[in-house]
GURO-591127 format. One record per residue (C-alpha): residue in three letters; residue number from 1; x, y, z. Coordinates in steps of 0.5 Angstrom, whole numbers, plus 500, padded with zeros to 3 digits. Each point is the difference from the previous one (the first is absolute). Last residue first. Layout:
BEGIN
- r|k|px|py|pz
- Ala|NUM|X|Y|Z
...
# end
This chain:
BEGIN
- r|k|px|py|pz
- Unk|650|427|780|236
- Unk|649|499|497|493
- Unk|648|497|492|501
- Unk|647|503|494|501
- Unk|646|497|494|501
- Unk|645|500|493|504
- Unk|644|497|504|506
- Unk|643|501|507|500
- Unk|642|507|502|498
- Unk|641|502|507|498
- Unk|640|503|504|494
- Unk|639|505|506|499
- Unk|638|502|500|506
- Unk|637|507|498|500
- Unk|636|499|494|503
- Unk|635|494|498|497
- Unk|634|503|500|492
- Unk|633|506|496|504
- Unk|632|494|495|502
- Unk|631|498|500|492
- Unk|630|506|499|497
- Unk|629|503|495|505
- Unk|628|493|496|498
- Unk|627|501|501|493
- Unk|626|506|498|500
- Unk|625|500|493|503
- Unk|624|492|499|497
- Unk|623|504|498|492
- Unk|622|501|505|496
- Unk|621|494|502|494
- Unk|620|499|508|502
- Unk|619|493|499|500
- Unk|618|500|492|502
- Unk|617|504|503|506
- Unk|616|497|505|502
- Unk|615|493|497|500
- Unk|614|503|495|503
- Unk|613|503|504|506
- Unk|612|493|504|501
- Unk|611|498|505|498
- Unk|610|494|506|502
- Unk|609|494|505|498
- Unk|608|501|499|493
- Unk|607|501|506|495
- Unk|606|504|504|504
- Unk|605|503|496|503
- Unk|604|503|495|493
- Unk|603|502|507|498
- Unk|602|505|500|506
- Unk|601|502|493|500
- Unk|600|503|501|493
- Unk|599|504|507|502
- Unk|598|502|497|506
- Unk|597|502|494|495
- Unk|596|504|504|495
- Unk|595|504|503|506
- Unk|594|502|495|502
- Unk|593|503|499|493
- Unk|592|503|506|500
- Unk|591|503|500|508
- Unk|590|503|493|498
- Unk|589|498|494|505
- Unk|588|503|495|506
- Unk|587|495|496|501
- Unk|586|505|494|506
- Unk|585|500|505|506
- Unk|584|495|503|498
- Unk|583|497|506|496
- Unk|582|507|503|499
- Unk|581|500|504|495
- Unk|580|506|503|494
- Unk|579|502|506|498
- Unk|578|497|504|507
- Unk|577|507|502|501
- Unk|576|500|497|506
- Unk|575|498|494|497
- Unk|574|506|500|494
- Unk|573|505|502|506
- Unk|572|499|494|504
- Unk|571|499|495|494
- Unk|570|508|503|498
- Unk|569|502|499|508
- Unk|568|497|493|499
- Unk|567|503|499|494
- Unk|566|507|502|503
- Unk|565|499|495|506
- Unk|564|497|495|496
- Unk|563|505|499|496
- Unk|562|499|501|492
- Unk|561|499|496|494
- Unk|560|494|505|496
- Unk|559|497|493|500
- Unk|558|501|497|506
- Unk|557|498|507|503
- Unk|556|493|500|496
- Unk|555|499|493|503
- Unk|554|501|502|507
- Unk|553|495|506|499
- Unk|552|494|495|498
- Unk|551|498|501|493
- Unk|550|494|505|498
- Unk|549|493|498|498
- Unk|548|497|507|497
- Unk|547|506|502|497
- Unk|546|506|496|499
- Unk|545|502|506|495
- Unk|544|501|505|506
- Unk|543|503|494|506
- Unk|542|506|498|495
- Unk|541|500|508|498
- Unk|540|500|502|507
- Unk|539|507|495|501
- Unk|538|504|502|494
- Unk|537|498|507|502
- Unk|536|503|499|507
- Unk|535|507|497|496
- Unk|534|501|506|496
- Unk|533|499|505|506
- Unk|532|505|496|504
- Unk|531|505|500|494
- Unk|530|499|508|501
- Unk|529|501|501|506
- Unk|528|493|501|505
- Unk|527|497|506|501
- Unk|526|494|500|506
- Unk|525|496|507|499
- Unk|524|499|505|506
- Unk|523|495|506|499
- Unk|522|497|500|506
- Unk|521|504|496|505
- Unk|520|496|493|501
- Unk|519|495|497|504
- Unk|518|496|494|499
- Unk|517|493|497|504
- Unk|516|495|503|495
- Unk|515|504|506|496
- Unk|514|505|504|505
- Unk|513|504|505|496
- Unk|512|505|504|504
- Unk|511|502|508|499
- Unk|510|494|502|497
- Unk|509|499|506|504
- Unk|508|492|496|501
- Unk|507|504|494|500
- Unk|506|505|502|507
- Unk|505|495|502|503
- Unk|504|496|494|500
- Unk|503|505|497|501
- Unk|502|502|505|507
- Unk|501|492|499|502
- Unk|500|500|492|500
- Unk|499|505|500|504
- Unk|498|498|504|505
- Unk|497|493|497|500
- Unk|496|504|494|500
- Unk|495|504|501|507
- Unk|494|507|503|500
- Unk|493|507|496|503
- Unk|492|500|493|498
- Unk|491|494|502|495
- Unk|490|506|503|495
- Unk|489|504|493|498
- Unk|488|494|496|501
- Unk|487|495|504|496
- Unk|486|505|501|494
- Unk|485|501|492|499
- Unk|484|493|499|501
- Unk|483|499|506|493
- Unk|482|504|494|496
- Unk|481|505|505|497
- Unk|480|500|501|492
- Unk|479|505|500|495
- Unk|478|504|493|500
- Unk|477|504|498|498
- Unk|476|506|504|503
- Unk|475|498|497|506
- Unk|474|504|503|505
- Unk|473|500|507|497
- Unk|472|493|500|500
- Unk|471|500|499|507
- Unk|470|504|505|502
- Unk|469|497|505|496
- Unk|468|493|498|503
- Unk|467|502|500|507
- Unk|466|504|507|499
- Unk|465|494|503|497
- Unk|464|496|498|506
- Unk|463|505|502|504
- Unk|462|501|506|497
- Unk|461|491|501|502
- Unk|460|502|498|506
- Unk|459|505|507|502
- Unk|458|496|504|496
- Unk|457|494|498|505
- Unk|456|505|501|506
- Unk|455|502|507|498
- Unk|454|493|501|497
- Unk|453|498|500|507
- Unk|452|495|495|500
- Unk|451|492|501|501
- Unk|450|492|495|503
- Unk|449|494|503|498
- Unk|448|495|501|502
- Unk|447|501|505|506
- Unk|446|504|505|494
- Unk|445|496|501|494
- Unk|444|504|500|495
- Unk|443|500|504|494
- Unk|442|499|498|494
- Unk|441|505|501|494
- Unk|440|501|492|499
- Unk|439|494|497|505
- Unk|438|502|497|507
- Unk|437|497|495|503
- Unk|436|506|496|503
- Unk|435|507|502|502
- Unk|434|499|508|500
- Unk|433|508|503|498
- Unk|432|502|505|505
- Unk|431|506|507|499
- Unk|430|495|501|494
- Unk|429|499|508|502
- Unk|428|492|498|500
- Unk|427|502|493|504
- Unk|426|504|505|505
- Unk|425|494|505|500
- Unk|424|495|494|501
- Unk|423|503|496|505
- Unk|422|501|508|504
- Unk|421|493|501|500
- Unk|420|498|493|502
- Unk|419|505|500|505
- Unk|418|497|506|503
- Unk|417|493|497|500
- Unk|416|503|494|503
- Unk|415|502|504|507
- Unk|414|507|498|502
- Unk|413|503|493|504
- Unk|412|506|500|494
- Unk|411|498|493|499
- Unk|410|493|500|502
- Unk|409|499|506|494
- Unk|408|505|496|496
- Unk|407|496|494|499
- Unk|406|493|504|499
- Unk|405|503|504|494
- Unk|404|502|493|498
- Unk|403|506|497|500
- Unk|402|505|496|494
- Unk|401|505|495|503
- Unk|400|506|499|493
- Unk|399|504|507|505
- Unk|398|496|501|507
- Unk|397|505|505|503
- Unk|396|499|504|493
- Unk|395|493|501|501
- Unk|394|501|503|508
- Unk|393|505|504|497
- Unk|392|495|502|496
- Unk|391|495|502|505
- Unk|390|506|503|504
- Unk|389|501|503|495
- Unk|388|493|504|499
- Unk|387|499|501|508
- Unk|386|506|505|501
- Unk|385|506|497|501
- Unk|384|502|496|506
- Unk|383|499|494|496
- Unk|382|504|502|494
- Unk|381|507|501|505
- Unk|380|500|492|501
- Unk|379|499|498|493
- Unk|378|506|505|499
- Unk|377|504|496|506
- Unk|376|498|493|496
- Unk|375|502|501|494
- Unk|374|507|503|502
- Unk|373|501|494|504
- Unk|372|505|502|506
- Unk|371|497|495|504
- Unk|370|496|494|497
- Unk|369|494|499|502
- Unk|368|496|495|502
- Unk|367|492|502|498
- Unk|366|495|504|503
- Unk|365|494|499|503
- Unk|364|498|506|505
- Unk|363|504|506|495
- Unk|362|501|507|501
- Unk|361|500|500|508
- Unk|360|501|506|503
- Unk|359|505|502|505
- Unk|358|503|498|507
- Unk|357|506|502|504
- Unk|356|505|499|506
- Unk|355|495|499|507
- Unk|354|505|495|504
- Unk|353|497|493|504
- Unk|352|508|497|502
- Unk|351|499|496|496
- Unk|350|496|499|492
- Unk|349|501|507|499
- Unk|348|493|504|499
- Unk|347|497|502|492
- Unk|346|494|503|500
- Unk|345|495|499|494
- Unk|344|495|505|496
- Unk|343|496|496|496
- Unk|342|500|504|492
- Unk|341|500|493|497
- Unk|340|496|494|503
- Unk|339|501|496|506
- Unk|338|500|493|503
- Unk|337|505|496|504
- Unk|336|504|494|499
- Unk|335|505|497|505
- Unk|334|508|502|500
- Unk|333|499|505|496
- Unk|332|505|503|495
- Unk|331|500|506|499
- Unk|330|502|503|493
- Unk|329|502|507|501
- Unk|328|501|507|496
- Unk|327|503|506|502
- Unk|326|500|506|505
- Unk|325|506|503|504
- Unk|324|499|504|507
- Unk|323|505|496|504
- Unk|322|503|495|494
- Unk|321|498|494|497
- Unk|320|505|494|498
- Unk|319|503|496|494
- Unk|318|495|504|495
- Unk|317|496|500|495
- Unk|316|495|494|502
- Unk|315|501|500|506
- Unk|314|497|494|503
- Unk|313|497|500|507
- Unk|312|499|492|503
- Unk|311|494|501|504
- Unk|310|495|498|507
- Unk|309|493|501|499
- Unk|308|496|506|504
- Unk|307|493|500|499
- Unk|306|495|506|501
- Unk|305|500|503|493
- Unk|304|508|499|499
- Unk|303|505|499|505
- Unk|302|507|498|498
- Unk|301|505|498|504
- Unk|300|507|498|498
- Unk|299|505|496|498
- Unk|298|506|503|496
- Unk|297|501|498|493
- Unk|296|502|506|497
- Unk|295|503|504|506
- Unk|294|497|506|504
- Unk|293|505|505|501
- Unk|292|500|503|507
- Unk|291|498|504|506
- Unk|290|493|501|498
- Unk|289|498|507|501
- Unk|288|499|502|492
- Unk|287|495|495|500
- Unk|286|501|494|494
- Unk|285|495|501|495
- Unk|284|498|494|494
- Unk|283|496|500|494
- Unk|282|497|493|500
- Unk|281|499|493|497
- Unk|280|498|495|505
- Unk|279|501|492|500
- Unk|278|497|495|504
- Unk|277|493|502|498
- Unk|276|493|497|500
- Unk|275|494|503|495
- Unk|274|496|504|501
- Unk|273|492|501|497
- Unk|272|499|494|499
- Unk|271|494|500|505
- Unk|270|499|506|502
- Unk|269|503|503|506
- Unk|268|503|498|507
- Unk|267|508|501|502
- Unk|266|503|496|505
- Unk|265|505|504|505
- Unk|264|497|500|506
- Unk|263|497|492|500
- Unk|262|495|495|497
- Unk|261|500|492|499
- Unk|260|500|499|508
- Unk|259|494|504|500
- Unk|258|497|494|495
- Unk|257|497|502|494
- Unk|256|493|499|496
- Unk|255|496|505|504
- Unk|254|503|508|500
- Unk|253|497|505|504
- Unk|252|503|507|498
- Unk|251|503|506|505
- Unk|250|501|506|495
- Unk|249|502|507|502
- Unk|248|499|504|493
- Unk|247|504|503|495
- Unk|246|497|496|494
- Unk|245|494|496|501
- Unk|244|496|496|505
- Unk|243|493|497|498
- Unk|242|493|497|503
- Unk|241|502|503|507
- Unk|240|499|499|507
- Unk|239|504|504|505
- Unk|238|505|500|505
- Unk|237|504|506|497
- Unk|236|499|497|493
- Unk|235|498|492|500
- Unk|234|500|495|496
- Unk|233|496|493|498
- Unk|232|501|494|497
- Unk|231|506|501|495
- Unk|230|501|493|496
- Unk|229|507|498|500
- Unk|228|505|496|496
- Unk|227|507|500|502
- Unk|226|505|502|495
- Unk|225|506|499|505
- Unk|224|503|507|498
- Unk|223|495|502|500
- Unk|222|493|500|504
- Unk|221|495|499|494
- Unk|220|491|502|500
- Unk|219|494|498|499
- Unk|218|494|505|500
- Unk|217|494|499|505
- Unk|216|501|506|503
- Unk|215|503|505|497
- Unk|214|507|503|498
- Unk|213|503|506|496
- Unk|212|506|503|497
- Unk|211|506|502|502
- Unk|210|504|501|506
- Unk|209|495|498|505
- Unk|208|503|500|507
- Unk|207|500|495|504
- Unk|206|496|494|505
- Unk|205|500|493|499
- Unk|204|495|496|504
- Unk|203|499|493|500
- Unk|202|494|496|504
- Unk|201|493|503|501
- Unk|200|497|497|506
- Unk|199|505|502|505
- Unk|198|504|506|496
- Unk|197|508|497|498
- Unk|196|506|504|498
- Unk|195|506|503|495
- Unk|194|501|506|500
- Unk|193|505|504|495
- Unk|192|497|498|493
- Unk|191|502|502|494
- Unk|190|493|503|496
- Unk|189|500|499|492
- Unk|188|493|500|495
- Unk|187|501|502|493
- Unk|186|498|508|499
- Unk|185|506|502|499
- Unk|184|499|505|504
- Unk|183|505|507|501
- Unk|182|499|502|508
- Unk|181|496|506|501
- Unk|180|504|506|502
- Unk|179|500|501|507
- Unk|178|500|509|502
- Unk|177|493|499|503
- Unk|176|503|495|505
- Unk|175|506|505|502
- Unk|174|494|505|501
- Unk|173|496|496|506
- Unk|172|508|497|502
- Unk|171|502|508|501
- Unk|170|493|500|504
- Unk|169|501|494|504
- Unk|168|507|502|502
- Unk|167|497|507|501
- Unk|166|495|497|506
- Unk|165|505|496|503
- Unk|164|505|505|501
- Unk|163|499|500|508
- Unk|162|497|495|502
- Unk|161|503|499|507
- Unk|160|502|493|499
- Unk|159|501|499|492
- Unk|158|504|506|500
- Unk|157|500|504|493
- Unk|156|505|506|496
- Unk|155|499|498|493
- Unk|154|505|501|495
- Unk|153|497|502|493
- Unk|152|503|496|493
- Unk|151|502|503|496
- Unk|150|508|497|500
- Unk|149|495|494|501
- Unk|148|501|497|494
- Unk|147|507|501|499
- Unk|146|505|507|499
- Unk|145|501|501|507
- Unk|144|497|494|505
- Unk|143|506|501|505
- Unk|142|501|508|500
- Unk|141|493|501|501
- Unk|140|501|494|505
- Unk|139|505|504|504
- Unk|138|497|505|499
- Unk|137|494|498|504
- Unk|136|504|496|506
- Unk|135|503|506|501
- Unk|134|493|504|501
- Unk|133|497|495|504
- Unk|132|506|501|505
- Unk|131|499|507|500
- Unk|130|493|500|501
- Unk|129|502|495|507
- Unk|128|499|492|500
- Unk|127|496|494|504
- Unk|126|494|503|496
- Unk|125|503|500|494
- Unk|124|499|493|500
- Unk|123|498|500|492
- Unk|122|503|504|493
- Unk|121|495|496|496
- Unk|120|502|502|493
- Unk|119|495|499|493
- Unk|118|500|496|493
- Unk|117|501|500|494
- Unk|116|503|497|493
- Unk|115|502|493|503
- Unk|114|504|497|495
- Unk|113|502|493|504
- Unk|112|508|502|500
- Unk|111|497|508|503
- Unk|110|496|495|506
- Unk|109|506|496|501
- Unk|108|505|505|501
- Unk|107|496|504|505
- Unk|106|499|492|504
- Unk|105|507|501|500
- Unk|104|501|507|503
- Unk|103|494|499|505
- Unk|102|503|493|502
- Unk|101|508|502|501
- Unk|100|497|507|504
- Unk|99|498|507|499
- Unk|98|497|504|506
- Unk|97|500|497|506
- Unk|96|496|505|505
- Unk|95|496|502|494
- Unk|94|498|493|499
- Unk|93|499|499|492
- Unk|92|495|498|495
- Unk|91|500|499|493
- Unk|90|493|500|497
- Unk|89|499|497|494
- Unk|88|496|500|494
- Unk|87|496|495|495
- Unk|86|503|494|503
- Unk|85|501|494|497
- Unk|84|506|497|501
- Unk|83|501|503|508
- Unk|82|497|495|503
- Unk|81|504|494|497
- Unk|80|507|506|501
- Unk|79|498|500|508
- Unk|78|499|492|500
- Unk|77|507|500|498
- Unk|76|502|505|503
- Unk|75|499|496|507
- Unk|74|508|499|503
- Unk|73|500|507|499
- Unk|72|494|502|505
- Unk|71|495|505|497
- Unk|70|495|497|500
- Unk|69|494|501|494
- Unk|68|494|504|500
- Unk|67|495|499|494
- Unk|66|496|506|501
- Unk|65|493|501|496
- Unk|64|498|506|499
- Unk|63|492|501|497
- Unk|62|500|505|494
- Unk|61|493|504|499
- Unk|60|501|503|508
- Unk|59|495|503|504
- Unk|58|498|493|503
- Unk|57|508|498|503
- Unk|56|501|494|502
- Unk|55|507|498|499
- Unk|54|501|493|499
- Unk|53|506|495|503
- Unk|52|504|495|497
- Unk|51|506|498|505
- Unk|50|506|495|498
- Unk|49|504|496|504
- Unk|48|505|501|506
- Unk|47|498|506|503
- Unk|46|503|502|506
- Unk|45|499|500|507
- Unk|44|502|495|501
- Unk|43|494|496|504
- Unk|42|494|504|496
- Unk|41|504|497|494
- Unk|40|501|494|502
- Unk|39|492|500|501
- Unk|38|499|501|493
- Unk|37|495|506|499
- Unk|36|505|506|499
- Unk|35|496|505|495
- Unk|34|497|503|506
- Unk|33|493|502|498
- Unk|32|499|509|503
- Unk|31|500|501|492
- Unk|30|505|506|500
- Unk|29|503|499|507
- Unk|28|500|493|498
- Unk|27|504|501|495
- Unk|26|505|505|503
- Unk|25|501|494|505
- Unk|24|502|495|495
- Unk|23|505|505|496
- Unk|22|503|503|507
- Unk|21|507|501|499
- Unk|20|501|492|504
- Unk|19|504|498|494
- Unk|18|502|504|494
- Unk|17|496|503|495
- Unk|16|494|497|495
- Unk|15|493|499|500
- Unk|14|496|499|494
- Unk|13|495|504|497
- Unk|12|493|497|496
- Unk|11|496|505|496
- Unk|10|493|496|500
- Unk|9|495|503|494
- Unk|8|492|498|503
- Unk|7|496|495|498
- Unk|6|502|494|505
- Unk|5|500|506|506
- Unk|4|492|501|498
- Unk|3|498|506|496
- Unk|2|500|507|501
- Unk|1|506|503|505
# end
């Protein structure tokens, strides 16, 4: 082996079979360390809690590290937290006992966790004869037929005489070369299974990586409690590194939290990078041997990573779940949890303590659903499709929220250059519509940009129209919509970027108008009937023939005889039409002779560096009331700028 125990690959196998079948013993017969160091566990006899336990071995490029888990049934609890994330297995069975209650249910768990290989340990064969050892052998052939370990080879060994040793550690050797490297996500995650204290360190956490790397001097989060932490130290096999990764035994000194804060169960990892849970959307298995149906709403146990939490399962199909029969669930947690898509879980009734399932998590932060929704249900089938639905459905989950290729890489817990390509692929079939940044025609580039499903962005930009509509309809006066009024109906539910994203949509397709502070639908023109029209061109004619010194408004509706409210919705409609002009709330102008004076003040400015409201004023012959709300309303629409006591072209 070249390198140090910290850079070398580690192929962690768990322990599993029936109590006193001789898992502890055959370890340490492989290692010469007995994996039982409490001292309860020395006066029982039993284990009790979690053994970690290296294998050296020089020759070998792979270093074996067992996780040896107890087999007492009231302890498959802690067994299943040893278990989550192993690399391979070795299914131990005394040959003097045969197949029992624990090695049938831990055989369960390893199958409902995905373990894909593994090893058998045909222990004690020292208390038995050949022909008792070849029984047992095909019972267990017969027993892991068409499983992972239908393949497997069963291996004769006695801890006591050493018989077997060595070919247990050869099929182990050549079991270990046959481990897959686990998928990475690169993003830093590591359940813990050990919580304890070092004199003149403080707090340890120990576990195995499951993506990602740490190094010292890093910050990093305990979920579900999202407690800050910094990472002071680590060790693999008990010696110093700088940094630890994926599939390696890590043992990590934290500062900045309390041992009391910690427990099994936790799970560290980048800062944000989970978020806590209390409800879980899965793919659902029940065991063929479990002796009934499991009932919507039924309280249970389910174990995930390392931690178990109490549920509520919610069939969301189905009234109740038989033997051997899969579907989709909604658990209900009782305490929040942490967890990402693809996590494998097993499910435990809550009493008596009984294997009966487990599956995969399709969703870690799902909305309440309600059962039997057809929308729902496919969502559901989406996410355990390949990579490409999942990530849409991933989108369409997030509805008016748009997300980044980084965004769904967290969510999702994958590798972000494989979301990348799938974000790409999906915006290039027009199944996502970039929020900000993107040009018309160009293509997007995904870890800059922020997307929706079209479905979502269809969903507002129908809204938005509607909004419009409905506007309009209402004030039946006016033709423009006061871009306020727009923000506050959509930004209760998406953020400006994506507000101002879906406008400019809608105007580039000239579906909308926006011009300044005012949107319309394009194409829209107010109607008045006929008598409405007669008596709006009397009131333009009284403001266009006033000229330059127009009359107050209240003047012009005594004479045209009018009552307020229907002059005020005929003044509505004339300014909205861009007929007349309000400068203030007492200069009301036409748009012909306002636009005179623009045309004044413009050849005035290129002649002269400025105005100022005299100037205007003796030029155009009115009193300094107009010329001042002429020369403010010229600064308000950008066409001049006050500087001092002049006016000067912007």
């Amino acid at each position: 082996m070249t390198g140090t125990f910290a850079e070398t690959k580690q192929v962690i196998i768990g322990t599993a079979g029936h109590i006193d079948h001789g898992k502890t013993s055959l370890v340490k017969a492989l290692t010469g360390i007995d994996a039982d160091t409490l001292a309860e566990e020395k006066r029982r006899g039993i284990t009790i809690e979690l053994g970690f336990v290296f294998m050296e071995d020089p020759t070998q490029d792979r270093q074996i590290v067992f996780i040896d888990v107890p087999g007492h049934e009231k302890l498959v609890k802690t067994m299943v937290a040893g278990a989550s994330n192993i690399d391979a297995a070795m299914l131990v069975i005394a040959a003097d006992d045969g197949i029992n209650a624990q090695t049938i249910e831990h055989f369960d768990i390893l199958q409902l966790l995905g373990i894909r290989t593994g090893m058998i340990a045909l222990t004690k064969v020292d208390l038995v004869d050949p022909d008792r050892i070849e029984h047992v052998r095909g019972a267990i052939r017969e027993f892991v037929a068409g499983s992972f370990l239908s393949e497997a080879p069963i291996v004769p060994v006695s801890s006591v005489t050493g018989e077997g040793v060595d070919e247990i550690r050869s099929a182990l050797q050549s079991l270990a070369k046959k481990v897959c490297d686990r998928e990475d996500s690169g993003v830093f995650r590591m359940p813990i299974d050990r919580v304890f204290t070092m004199p003149g360190f403080g707090v340890v956490v120990a576990g195995t990586v499951l993506s990602g790397k740490v190094r010292i001097g890093e910050r990093i989060e305990v979920f579900p409690e999202q407690i800050p932490a910094k990472v002071r130290g680590i060790q693999i096999h008990n010696e110093t590194t700088q940094e630890s990764s994926i599939g390696r035994r890590t043992a990590i000194n934290l500062q900045d939290v309390k041992k009391e804060q910690l427990r099994r169960g936790q799970c560290i990892g980048e800062p944000g990078s989970l978020s806590p849970t209390t409800r879980l959307d899965a793919q659902l298995f029940v065991l063929k041997s479990v002796g009934r149906e499991l009932k919507n709403r039924d309280r249970l146990r389910i174990h995930i990573g390392t931690d178990e939490v109490i549920c509520r399962v919610v069939l969301l199909n189905r009234e109740a779940l038989a033997p051997g029969e899969t579907a989709p669930a909604q658990f209900v947690l009782e305490s929040p949890t942490a967890a990402l898509p693809k996590d494998r879980f097993i499910l435990r009734t809550f009493s008596p303590l009984q294997t009966i399932g487990g599956g995969q998590i399709l969703d870690a932060s799902p909305t309440k659903h309600k059962r039997f929704e057809v929308h729902t249900l496919d969502g559901l089938k989406r996410l355990e499709g390949d990579l490409m639905d999942s990530v849409e459905q991933t989108f369409l989950k997030g509805g008016a929220k748009p997300q980044s290729a980084a965004e769904i890489s967290r969510t999702l817990g994958a590798k972000d250059e494989e979301i990348r390509v799938a974000v790409e692929r999906l915006h290039g079939e027009g199944q996502l519509v970039p929020v900000g940044g993107a040009l018309p025609g160009k293509a997007a580039v995904s870890g800059e940009l922020r997307y929706l499903h079209v479905a979502s962005y269809d969903a507002l930009t129908r809204e938005a129209l509607d909004a419009i509509q409905a506007y309009l309809r209402k004030n039946s006066y006016r033709m423009w919509m006061p871009l306020a009024d727009l923000q506050s109906q959509l930004l209760k539910e998406i953020d400006r970027q994506t507000f101002e994203t879906v406008l400019a949509n809608l105007c580039r397709e000239e579906k909308v108008v926006r011009k300044g502070s005012r949107v319309s639908l394009m194409g829209y023109q107010l109607r008045l009937n006929p008598g409405e029209e007669e008596k709006a061109r009397r009131i333009e004619k009284a403001f266009r023939d006033a000229g330059l010194a127009p009359p107050l408004e209240e003047e012009v509706r005594s004479e045209a005889g009018l009552s307020p409210d229907a002059f005020r919705n005929l003044m509505t409609c004339l300014v909205e039409q861009e007929r007349l002009v309000r400068l203030s709330e007492k200069v009301t102008y036409h748009s012909d002779n306002l636009k005179m004076v623009q045309d004044l003040v413009a050849r005035h400015l290129r002649e002269n560096p400025s105005i100022a409201v005299g100037e205007l004023r003796d030029k155009l012959g009115v009193s300094r009331k107009y010329a001042l709300a002429l020369l403010e309303y010229f600064d308000n629409i950008a066409f001049t700028k006050r500087q001092g006591d002049k006016h000067v072209a912007r």
